[in-house]
C-alpha positions in Angstrom: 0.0 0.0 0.0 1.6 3.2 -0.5 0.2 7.1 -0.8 1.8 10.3 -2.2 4.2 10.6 0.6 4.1 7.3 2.6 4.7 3.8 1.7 3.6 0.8 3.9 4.2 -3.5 3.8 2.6 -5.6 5.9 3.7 -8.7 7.0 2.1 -11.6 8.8 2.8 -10.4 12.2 4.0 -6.7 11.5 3.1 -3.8 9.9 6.3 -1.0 8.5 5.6 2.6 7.2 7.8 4.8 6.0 7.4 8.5 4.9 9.4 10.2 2.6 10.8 12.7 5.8 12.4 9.0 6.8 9.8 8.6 9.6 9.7 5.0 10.2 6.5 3.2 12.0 6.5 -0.3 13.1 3.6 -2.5 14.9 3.7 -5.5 16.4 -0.3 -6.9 15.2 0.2 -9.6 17.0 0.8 -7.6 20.3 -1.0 -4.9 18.8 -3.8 -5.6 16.5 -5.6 -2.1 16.4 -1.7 -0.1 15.9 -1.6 1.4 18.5 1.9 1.2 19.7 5.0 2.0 17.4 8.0 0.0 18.3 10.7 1.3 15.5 11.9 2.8 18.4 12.4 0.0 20.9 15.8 -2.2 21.0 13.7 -5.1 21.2 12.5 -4.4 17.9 15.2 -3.3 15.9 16.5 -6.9 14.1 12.5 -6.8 12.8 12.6 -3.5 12.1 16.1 -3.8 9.3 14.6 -6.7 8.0 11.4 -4.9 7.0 13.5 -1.9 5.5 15.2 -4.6 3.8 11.8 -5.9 2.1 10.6 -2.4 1.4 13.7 -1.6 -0.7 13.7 -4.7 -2.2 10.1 -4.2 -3.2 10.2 -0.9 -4.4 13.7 -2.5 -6.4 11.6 -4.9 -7.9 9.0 -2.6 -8.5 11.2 0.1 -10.6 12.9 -2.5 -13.1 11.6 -2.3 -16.9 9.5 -4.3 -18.1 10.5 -7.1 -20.6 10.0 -6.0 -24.0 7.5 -8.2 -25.7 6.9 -6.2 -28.9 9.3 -6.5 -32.6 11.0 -3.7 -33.6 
C-alpha cells in the first residue's frame, strides 16, 4: 500500500511505514492488532525493524525494473 508521501508493507505479524521525511512506523499486530503502539523505536525491535526496510527496498527495487520488452521492432 503506499500514498503520495508514505509507503507501507505488511507482514504476517508486522506492519512497517515509512514517509518520505524518513519517519519510520512499526507494529507488532500480534501484540498490537488495532496499531496502537510504534516499536521502531524499541531495542527489542530493531533486528525486525532492518529486516522490514530490507523488504521495502527490495520491493520498491523490484517494482522500478523495466518491463520485458515483448513487442518486434
Amino acid at each position: 500500500m503506499e500514498s503520495r508521501d508514505w509507503k507501507n508493507i505488511r507482514t504476517p505479524a508486522f506492519r512497517y511505514l515509512l514517509y518520505d521525511d524518513d519517519r519510520e512506523l512499526l507494529w507488532d499486530l500480534e501484540k498490537d492488532p488495532s496499531e496502537s503502539r510504534n516499536v521502531a523505536g524499541d531495542p527489542k525491535y530493531q533486528k525486525i525493524l532492518a529486516d522490514h526496510r530490507k523488504l521495502m527496498l527490495s520491493r520498491l527495487l523490484k517494482a522500478e525494473r523495466p518491463l520485458a520488452r515483448t513487442w518486434p521492432y
